[in-house]
C-alpha positions, -999 to +999 in steps of 0.1 A: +376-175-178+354-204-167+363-227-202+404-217-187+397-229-150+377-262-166+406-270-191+432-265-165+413-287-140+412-311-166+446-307-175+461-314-139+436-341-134+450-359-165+486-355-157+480-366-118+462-397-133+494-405-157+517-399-125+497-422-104+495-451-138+527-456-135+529-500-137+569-500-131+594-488-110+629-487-123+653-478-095+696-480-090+702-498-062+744-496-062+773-482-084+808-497-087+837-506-107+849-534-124+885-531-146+873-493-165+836-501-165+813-484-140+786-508-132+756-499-124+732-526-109+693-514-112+662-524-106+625-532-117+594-535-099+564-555-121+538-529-097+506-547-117+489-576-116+502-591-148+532-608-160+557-589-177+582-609-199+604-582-209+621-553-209+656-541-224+677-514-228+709-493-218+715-465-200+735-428-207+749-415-179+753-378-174+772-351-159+749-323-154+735-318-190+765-335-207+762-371-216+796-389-203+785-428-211+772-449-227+762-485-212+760-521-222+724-534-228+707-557-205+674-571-196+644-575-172+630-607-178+597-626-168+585-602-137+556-623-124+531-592-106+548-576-074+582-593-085+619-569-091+646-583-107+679-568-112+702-562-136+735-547-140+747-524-169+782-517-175+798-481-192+834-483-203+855-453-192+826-433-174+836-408-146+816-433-121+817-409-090+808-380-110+774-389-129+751-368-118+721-387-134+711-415-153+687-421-187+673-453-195+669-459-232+645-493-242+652-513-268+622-537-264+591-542-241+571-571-241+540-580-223+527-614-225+538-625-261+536-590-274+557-564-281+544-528-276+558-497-288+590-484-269+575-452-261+545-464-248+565-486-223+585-458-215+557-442-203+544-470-181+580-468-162+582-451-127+614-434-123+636-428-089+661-403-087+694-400-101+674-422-133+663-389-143+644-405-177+630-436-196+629-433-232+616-451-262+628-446-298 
């Protein structure tokens, strides 16, 4: 039983230290429509001290556990440390007032010059409700 409590100490220990690394904060500030596209206008927070040129990506919007959109890409671009930036991503013929939550999807993460793996940035991403998810493929 002692190796159980140790592991499990260790264990909640490392996911409180990954909750707390978080270096971004992606957060929807406001919904609307435009013609049949619900827009979505989001933001992200650069929460390090370190310059990030760029992130990208789309969003899925859901409906409980059914996806019901799909959105145009956009980007964050040049976030110099403590800096948010906005950007607005539009999904043709989504039930705007009904998405229950949102699921950011990157394309591409770069900081500095490089690009790093998508689900590595993904995991760097601080998330406020309804975003329910970042994901890298």
């Amino acid at each position: 039983m002692p190796f159980t409590r140790h592991l499990t100490a260790a264990t909640l220990c490392g996911a409180l230290a990954s909750a707390a690394a978080a270096d971004y904060t992606l957060a929807l500030q406001d919904t609307g429509m435009r013609s049949y596209y619900c827009t979505i206008i989001v933001s992200l927070t650069n929460d390090t001290d370190a310059p990030l040129t760029e992130v990208n990506g789309h969003f899925f919007s859901f409906l409980g556990d059914e996806k019901v959109g799909r959105s145009k890409g956009a980007s964050f671009l040049n976030l110099a440390p403590g800096e948010s930036a906005e950007a607005v991503f539009e999904t043709p013929n989504a039930p705007c007032d009904e998405v229950t939550s949102y699921r950011f999807i990157i394309g591409a993460c770069r900081i500095d010059s490089s690009f790093i793996d998508k689900a590595d940035c993904a995991a760097l991403i601080d998330l406020t409700d309804p975003i329910s998810g970042a994901e890298g493929f």
